[in-house]
N, CA, C and O atoms as a DFTB+ gen file, in Angstrom:
368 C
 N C O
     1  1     -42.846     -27.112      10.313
     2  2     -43.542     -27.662      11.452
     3  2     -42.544     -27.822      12.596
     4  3     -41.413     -28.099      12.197
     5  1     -42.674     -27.722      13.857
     6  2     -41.850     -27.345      15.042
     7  2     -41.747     -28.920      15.198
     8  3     -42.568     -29.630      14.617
     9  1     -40.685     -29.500      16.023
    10  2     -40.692     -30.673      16.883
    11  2     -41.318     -30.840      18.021
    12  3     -41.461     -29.890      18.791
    13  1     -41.716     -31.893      18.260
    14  2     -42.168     -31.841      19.498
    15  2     -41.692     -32.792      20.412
    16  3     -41.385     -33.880      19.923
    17  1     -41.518     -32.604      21.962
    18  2     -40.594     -33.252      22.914
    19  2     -41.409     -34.633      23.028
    20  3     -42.604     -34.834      23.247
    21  1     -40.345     -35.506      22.802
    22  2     -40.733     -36.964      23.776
    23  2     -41.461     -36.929      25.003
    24  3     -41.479     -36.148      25.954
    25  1     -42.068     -38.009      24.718
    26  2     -42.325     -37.992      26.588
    27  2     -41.617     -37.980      27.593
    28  3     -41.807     -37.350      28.634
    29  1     -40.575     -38.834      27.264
    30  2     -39.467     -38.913      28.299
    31  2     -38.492     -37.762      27.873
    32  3     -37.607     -37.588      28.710
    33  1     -38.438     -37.074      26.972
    34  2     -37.314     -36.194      26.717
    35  2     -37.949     -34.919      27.831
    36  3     -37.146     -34.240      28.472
    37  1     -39.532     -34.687      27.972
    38  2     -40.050     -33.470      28.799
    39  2     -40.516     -34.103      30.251
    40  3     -41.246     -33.636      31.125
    41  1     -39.967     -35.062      30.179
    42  2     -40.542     -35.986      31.897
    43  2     -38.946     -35.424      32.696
    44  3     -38.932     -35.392      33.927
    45  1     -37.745     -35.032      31.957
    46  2     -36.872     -34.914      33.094
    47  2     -37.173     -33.676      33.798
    48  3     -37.629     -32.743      33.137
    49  1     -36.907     -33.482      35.552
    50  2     -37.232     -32.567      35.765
    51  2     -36.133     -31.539      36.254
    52  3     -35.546     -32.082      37.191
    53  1     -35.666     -30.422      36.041
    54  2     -34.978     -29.377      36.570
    55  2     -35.185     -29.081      37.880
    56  3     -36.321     -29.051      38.354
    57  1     -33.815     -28.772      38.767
    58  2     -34.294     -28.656      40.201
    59  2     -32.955     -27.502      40.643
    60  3     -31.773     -27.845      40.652
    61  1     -33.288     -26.547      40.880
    62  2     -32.628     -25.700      42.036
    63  2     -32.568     -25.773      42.888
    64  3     -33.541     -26.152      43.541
    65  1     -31.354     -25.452      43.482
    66  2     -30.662     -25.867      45.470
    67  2     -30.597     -24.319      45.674
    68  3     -30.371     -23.800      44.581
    69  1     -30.688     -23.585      46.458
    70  2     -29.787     -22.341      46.501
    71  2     -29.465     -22.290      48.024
    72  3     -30.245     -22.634      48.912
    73  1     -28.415     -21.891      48.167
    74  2     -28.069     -21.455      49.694
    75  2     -26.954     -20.307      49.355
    76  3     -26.336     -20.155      48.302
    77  1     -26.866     -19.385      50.814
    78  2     -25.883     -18.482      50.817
    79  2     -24.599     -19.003      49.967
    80  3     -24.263     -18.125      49.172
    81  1     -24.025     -19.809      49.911
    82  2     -22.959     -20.193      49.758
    83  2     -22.940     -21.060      48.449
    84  3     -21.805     -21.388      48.101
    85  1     -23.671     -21.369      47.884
    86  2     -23.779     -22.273      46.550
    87  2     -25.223     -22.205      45.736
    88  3     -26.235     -22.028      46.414
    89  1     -25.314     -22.310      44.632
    90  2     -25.993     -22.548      43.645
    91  2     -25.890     -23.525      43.195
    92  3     -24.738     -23.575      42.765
    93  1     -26.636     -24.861      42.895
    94  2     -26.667     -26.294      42.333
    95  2     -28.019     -26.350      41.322
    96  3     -29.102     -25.856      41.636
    97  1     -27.773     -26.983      40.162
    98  2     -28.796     -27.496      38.977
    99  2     -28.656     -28.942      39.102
   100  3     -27.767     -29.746      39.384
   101  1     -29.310     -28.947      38.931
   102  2     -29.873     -30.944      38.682
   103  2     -31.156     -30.704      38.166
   104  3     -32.036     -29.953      38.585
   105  1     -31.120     -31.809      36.730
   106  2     -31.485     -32.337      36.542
   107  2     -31.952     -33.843      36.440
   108  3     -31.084     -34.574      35.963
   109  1     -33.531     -34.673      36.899
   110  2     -33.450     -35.813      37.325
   111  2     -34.668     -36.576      36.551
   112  3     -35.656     -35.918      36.225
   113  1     -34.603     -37.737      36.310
   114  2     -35.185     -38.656      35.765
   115  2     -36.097     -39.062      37.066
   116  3     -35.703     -39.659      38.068
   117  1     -37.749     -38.460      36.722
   118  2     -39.054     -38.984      37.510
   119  2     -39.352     -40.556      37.905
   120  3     -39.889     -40.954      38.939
   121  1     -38.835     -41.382      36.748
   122  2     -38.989     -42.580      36.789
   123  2     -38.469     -43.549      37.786
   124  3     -38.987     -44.562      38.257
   125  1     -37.188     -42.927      38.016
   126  2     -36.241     -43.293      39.485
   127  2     -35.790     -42.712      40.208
   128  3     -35.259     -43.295      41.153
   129  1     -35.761     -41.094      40.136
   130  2     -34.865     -40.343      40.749
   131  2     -33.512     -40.051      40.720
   132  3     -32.822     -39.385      41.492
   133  1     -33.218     -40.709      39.618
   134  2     -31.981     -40.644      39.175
   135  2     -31.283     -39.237      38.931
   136  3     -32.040     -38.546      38.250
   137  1     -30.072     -38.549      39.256
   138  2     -29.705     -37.361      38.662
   139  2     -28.816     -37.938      36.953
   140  3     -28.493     -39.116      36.800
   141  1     -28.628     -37.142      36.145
   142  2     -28.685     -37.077      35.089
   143  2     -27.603     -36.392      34.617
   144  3     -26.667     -36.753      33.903
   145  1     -27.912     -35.206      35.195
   146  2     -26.971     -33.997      34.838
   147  2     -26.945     -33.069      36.094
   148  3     -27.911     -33.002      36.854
   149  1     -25.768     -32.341      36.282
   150  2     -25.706     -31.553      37.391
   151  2     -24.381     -30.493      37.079
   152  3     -23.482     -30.586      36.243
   153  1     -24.671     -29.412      38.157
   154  2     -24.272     -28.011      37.832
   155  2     -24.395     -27.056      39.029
   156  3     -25.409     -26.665      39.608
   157  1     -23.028     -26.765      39.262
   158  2     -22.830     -26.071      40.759
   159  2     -22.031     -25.143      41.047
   160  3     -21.077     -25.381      40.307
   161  1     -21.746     -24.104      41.722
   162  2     -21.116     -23.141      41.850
   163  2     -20.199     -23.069      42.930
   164  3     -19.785     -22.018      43.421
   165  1     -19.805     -24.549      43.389
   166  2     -19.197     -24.975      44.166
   167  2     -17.452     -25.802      43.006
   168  3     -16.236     -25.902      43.172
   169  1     -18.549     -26.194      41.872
   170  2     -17.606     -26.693      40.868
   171  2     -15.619     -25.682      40.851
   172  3     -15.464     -24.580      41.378
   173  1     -14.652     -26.338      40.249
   174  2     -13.247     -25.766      39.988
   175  2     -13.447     -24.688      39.312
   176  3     -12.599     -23.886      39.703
   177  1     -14.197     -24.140      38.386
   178  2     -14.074     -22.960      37.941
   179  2     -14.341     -21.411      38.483
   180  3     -13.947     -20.316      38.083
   181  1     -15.269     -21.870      39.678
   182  2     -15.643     -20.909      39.775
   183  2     -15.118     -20.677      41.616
   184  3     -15.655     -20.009      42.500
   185  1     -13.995     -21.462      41.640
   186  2     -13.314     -21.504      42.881
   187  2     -12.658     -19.953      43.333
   188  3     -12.748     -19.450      44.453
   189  1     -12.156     -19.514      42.444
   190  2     -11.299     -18.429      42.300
   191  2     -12.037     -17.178      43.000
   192  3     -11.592     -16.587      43.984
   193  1     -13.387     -16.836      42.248
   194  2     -14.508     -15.984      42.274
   195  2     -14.985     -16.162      43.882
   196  3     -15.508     -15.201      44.447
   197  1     -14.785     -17.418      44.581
   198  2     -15.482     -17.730      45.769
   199  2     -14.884     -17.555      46.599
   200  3     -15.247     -17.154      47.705
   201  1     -13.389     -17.933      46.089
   202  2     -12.132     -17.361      47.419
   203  2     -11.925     -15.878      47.320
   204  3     -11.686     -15.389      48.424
   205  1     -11.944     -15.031      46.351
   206  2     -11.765     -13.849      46.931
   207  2     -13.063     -13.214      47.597
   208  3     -12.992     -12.461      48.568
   209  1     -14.348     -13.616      46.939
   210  2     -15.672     -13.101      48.098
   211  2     -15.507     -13.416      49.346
   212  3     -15.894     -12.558      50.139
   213  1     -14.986     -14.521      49.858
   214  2     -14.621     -15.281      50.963
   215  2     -13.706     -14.511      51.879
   216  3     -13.813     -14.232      53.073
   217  1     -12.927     -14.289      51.132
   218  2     -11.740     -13.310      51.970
   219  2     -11.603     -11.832      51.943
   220  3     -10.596     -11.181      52.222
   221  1     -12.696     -11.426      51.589
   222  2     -12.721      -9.977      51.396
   223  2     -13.539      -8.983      53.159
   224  3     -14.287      -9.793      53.707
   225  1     -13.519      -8.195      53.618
   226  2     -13.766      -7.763      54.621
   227  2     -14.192      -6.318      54.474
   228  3     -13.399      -5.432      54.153
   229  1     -15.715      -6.077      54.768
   230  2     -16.644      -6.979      55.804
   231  2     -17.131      -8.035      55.079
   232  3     -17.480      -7.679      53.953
   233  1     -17.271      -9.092      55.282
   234  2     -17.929     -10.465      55.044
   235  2     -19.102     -10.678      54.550
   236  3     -20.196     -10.755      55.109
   237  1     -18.813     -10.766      53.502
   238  2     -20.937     -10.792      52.531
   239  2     -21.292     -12.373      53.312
   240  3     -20.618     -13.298      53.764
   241  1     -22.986     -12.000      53.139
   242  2     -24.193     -13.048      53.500
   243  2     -23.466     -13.839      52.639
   244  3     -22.621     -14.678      52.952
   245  1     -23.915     -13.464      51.310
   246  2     -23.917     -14.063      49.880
   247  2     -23.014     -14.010      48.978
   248  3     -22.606     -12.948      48.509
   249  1     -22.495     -15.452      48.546
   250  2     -21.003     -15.616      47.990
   251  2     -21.568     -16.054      46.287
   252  3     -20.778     -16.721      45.620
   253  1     -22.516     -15.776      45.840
   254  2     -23.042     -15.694      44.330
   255  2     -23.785     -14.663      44.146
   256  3     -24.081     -13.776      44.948
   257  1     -24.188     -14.850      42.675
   258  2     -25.050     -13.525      42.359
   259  2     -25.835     -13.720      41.160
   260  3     -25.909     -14.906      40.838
   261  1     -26.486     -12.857      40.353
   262  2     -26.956     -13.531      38.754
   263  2     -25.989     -13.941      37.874
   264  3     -26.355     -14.756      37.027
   265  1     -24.647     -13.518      37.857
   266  2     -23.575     -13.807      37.347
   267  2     -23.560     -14.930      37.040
   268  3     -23.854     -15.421      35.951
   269  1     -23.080     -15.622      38.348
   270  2     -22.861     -16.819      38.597
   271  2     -24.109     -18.003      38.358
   272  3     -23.721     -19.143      38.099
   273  1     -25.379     -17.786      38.429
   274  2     -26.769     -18.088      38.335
   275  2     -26.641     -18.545      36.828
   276  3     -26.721     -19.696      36.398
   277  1     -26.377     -17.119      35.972
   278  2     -26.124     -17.546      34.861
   279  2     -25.097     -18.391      34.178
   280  3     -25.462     -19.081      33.226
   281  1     -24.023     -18.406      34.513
   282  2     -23.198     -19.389      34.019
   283  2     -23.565     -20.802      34.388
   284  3     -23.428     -21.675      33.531
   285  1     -24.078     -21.150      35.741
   286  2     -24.303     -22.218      36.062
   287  2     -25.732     -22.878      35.023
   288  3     -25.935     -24.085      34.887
   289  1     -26.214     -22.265      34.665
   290  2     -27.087     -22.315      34.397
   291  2     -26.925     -22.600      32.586
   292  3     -27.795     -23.101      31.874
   293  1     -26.064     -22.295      32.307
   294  2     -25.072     -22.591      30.926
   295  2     -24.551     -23.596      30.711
   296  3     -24.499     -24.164      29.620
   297  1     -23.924     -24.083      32.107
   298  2     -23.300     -25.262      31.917
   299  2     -23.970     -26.788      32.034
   300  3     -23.677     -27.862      31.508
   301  1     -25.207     -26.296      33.153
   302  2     -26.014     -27.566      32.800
   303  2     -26.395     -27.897      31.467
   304  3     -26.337     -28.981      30.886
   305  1     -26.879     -26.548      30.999
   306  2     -27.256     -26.811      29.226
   307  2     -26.414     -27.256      28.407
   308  3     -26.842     -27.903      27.451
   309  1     -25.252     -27.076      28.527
   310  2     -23.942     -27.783      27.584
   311  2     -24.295     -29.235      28.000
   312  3     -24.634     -30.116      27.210
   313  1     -24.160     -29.383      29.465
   314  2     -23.449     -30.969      29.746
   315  2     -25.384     -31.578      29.330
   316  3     -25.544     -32.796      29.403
   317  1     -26.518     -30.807      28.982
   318  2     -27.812     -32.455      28.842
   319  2     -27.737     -31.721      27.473
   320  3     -28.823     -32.067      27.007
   321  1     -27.214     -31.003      26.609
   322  2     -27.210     -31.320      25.346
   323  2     -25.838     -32.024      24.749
   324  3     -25.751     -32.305      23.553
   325  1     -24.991     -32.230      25.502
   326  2     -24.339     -33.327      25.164
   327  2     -25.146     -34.814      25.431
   328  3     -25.143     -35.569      24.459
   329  1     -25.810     -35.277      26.621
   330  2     -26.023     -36.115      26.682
   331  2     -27.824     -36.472      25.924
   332  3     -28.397     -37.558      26.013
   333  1     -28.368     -35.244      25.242
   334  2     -28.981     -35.512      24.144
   335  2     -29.937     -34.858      24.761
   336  3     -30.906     -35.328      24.165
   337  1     -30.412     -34.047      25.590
   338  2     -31.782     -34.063      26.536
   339  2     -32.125     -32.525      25.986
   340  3     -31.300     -31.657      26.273
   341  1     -33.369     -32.121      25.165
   342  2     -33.685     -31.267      24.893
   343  2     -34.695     -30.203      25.314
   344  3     -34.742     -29.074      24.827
   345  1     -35.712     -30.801      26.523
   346  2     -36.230     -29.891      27.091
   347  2     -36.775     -30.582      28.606
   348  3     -37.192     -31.731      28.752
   349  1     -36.649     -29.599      29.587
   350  2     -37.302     -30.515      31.208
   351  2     -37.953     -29.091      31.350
   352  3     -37.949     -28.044      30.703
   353  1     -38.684     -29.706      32.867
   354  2     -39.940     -29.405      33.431
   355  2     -39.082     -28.793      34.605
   356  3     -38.092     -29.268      35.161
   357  1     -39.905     -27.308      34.876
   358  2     -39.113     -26.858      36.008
   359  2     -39.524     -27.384      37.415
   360  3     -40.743     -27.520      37.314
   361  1     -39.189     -27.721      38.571
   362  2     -39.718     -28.195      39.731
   363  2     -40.014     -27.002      40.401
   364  3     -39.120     -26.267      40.821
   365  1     -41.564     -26.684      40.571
   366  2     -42.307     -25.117      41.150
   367  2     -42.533     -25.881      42.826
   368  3     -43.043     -25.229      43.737
């Protein structure tokens, strides 16, 4: 028999930022608005990847890609299954 999500475990909601220049995840608690967990492509790791798009010539719009989409998108999942959170609601 499958598990099934808490109420509050499927009340948090997932939220995408996107701009030319960054990719951000948050996840947030409906009840207050609280963020929870968060995930950005602005973060130290992925500094390296941003300074050479940055400095490369001619000058891209866009300093991410699915690449990056995806990893970010990895790491939110590490950091709310550390903090126990097993499934949210996407914000459409």
């Amino acid at each position: 028999m499958a598990a099934t999500a808490t109420p509050q475990t499927a009340a948090h909601l997932l939220r995408l930022v996107l701009s030319c220049r960054q990719i951000t995840a948050q996840v947030t608690c409906p009840i207050n608005h609280s963020i929870i967990a968060m995930a950005s492509s602005s973060e130290q790791e992925f500094a390296k990847e941003y300074k050479a798009k940055l400095n490369r010539f001619p000058r891209s719009k866009f300093y991410w890609d699915s690449n990056i989409a995806s990893r970010v998108g990895h790491k939110i999942g590490i950091r709310l299954r550390e903090i126990g959170i097993s499934g949210v609601r996407i914000d459409s």
